[in-house]
C-alpha positions as CSV (number, residue, x, y, z in Angstrom):
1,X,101.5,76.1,100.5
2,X,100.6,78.7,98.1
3,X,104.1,80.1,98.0
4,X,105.6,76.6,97.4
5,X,103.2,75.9,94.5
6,X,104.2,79.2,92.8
7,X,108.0,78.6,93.3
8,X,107.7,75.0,91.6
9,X,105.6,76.4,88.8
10,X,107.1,79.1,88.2
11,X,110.8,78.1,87.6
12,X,109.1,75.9,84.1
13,X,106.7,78.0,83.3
14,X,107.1,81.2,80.7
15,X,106.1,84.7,81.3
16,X,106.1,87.6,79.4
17,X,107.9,90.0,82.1
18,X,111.2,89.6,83.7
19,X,113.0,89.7,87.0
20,X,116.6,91.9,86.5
21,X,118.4,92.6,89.7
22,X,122.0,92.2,90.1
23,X,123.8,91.4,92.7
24,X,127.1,93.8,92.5
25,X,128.1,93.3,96.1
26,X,130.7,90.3,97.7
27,X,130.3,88.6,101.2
28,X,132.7,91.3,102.3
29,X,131.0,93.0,105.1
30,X,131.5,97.2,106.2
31,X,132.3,97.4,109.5
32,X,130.3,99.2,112.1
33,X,129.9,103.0,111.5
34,X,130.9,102.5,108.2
35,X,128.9,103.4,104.8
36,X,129.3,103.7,101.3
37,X,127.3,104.7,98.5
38,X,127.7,103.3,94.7
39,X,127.1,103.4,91.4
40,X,126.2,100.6,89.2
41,X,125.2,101.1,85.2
42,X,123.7,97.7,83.7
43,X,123.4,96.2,80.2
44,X,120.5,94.4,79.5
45,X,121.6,91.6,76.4
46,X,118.2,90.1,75.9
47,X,114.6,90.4,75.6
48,X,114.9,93.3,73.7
49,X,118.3,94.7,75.0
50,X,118.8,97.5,77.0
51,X,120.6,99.6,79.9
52,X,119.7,100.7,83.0
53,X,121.0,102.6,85.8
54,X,121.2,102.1,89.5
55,X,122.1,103.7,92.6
56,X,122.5,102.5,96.3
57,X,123.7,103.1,99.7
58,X,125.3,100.2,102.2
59,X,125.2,100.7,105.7
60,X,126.8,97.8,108.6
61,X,124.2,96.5,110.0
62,X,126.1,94.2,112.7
63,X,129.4,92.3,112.7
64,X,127.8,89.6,109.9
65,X,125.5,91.7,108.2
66,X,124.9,94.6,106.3
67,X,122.0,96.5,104.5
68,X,121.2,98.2,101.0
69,X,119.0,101.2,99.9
70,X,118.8,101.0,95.8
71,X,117.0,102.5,92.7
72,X,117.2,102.5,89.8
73,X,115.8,103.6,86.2
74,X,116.1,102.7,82.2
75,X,114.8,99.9,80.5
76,X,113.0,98.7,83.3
77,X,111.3,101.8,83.8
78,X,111.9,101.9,87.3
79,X,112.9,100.0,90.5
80,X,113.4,100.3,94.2
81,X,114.8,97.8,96.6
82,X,115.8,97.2,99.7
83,X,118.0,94.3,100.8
84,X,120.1,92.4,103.7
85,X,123.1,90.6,103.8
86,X,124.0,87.8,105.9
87,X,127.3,85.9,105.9
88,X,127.6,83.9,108.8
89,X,130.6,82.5,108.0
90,X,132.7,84.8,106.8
91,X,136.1,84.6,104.7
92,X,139.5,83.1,107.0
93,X,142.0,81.5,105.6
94,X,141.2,79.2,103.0
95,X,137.5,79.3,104.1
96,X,135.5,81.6,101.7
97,X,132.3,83.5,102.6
98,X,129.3,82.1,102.9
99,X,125.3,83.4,103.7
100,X,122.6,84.8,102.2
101,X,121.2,88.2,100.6
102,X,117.2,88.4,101.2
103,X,115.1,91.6,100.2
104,X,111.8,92.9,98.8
105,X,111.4,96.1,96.3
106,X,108.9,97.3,93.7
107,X,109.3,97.8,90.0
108,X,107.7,99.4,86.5
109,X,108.4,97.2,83.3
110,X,106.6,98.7,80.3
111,X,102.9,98.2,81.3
112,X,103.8,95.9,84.6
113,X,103.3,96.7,88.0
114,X,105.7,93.9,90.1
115,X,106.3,93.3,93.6
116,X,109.5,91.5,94.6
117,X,110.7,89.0,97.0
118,X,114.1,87.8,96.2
119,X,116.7,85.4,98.4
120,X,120.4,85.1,97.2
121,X,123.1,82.3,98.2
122,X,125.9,83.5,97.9
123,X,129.9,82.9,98.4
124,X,133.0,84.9,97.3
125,X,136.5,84.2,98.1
126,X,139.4,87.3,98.7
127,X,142.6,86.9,97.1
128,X,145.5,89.3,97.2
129,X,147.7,90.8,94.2
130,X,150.5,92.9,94.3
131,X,147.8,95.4,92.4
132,X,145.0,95.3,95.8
133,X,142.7,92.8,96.8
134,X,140.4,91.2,94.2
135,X,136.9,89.5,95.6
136,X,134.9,86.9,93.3
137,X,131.7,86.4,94.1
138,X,129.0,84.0,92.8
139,X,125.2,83.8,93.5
140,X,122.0,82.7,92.0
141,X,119.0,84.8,93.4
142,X,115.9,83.5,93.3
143,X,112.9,86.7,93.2
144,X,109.7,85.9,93.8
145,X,107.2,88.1,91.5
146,X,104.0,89.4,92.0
147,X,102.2,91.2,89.0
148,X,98.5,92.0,88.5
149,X,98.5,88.4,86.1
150,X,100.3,86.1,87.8
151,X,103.1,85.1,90.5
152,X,106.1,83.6,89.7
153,X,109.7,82.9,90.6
154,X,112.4,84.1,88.2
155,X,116.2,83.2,88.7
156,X,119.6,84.2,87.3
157,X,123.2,83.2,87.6
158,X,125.0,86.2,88.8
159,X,129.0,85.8,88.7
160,X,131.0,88.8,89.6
161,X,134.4,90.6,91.0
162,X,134.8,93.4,93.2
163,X,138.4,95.1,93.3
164,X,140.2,97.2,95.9
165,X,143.3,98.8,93.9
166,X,146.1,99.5,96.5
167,X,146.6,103.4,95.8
168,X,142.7,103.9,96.1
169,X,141.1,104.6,99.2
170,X,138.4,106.4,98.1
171,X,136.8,104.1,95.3
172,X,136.1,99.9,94.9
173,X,135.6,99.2,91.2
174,X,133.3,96.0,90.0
175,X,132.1,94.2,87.6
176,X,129.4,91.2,87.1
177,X,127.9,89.3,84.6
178,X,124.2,88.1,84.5
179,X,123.0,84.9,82.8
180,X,119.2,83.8,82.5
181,X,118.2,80.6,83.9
182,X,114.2,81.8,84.2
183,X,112.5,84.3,82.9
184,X,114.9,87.0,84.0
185,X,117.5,89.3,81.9
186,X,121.0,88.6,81.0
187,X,123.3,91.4,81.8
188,X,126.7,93.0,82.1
189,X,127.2,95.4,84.4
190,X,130.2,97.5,86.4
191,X,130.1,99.2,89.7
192,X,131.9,101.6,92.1
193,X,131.5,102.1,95.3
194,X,132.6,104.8,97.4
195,X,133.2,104.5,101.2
196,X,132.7,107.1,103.6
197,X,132.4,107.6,107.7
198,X,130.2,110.2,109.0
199,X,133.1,111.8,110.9
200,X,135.6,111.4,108.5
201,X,134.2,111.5,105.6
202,X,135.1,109.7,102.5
203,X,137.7,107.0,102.0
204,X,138.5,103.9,103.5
């Protein structure tokens, strides 16, 4: 009960710190044995501006879900999260992916401690070009937000494109764009990825 009066409250009421987390990732899913690692530098554009910069590491996790390992550092002085993806139905045919991204992490923003607890619909859609395969993606994660003052919920419209360039086996390029809907930061951000196999190496 005490969770669900903090979620109502705190998607109207204000707060002086801010939830930030991207999404950078589609419901594309790493097969098993497969891994990659990524970068992902991030422009804050509000409350006060900004960059920071992240790093992470995916692993498959099963046929419909995978994990992520991040941190992170910059305006927000630092974060770590971990996270899971779940897309039970998954892009066929004209059918685009559907699930969820759930995960916890901790953070420093100027003098705040905060805990995280974040859950992400998502959905993205694969089309392919005579360039690769381009993947939009859309979400709106909701983060829960424990701080020394208060708890609240902060959430942000996160729309975004991954894309697989046909001569590139070794790198996935991305980019996503960040809007505040409550007390969170509006961003703009690109990514790479870089796939690897433990026995092969890197590359797709």
């Amino acid at each position: 009960m005490k969770f669900a009066k903090y979620f109502v409250l705190g998607l109207f009421l204000s707060s002086s710190a801010h939830a930030y987390l991207s999404i950078a990732e589609s419901g594309e899913l790493l097969a098993p044995g497969k891994y990659q690692v990524g970068v992902e530098p991030q422009l804050l554009t509000n409350k006060g501006n900004g960059a920071n910069f992240n790093v992470f590491f995916d692993t498959a996790i099963n046929e419909s879900m995978s994990g992520r390992i991040s941190m992170g550092a910059g305006a927000v002085d630092f974060n770590a999260f971990a996270s899971a993806k779940w897309i039970p139905i998954p892009d066929v045919d004209n059918q685009p992916a559907m699930g969820l991204r759930f995960g916890a992490g901790i953070a420093r923003d100027e003098d705040e401690n905060l805990i995280q607890l974040q859950l992400a619909p998502m959905l993205s859609k694969k089309f392919d070009t005579e360039y690769g395969m381009s993947v939009p993606y859309f979400s709106i994660p909701f983060t829960f937000l424990n701080t020394k003052e208060e708890n609240y919920v902060a959430s942000n419209l996160a729309i975004g494109t991954e894309f697989h360039y046909v001569d590139w086996n070794q790198v996935t390029l991305g980019a996503e764009l960040g809007l505040e809907l409550n007390k969170s930061y509006s961003y703009i951000s690109i990514f790479a990825t870089f796939p690897f196999e433990s026995h092969k190496g890197f590359g797709k």
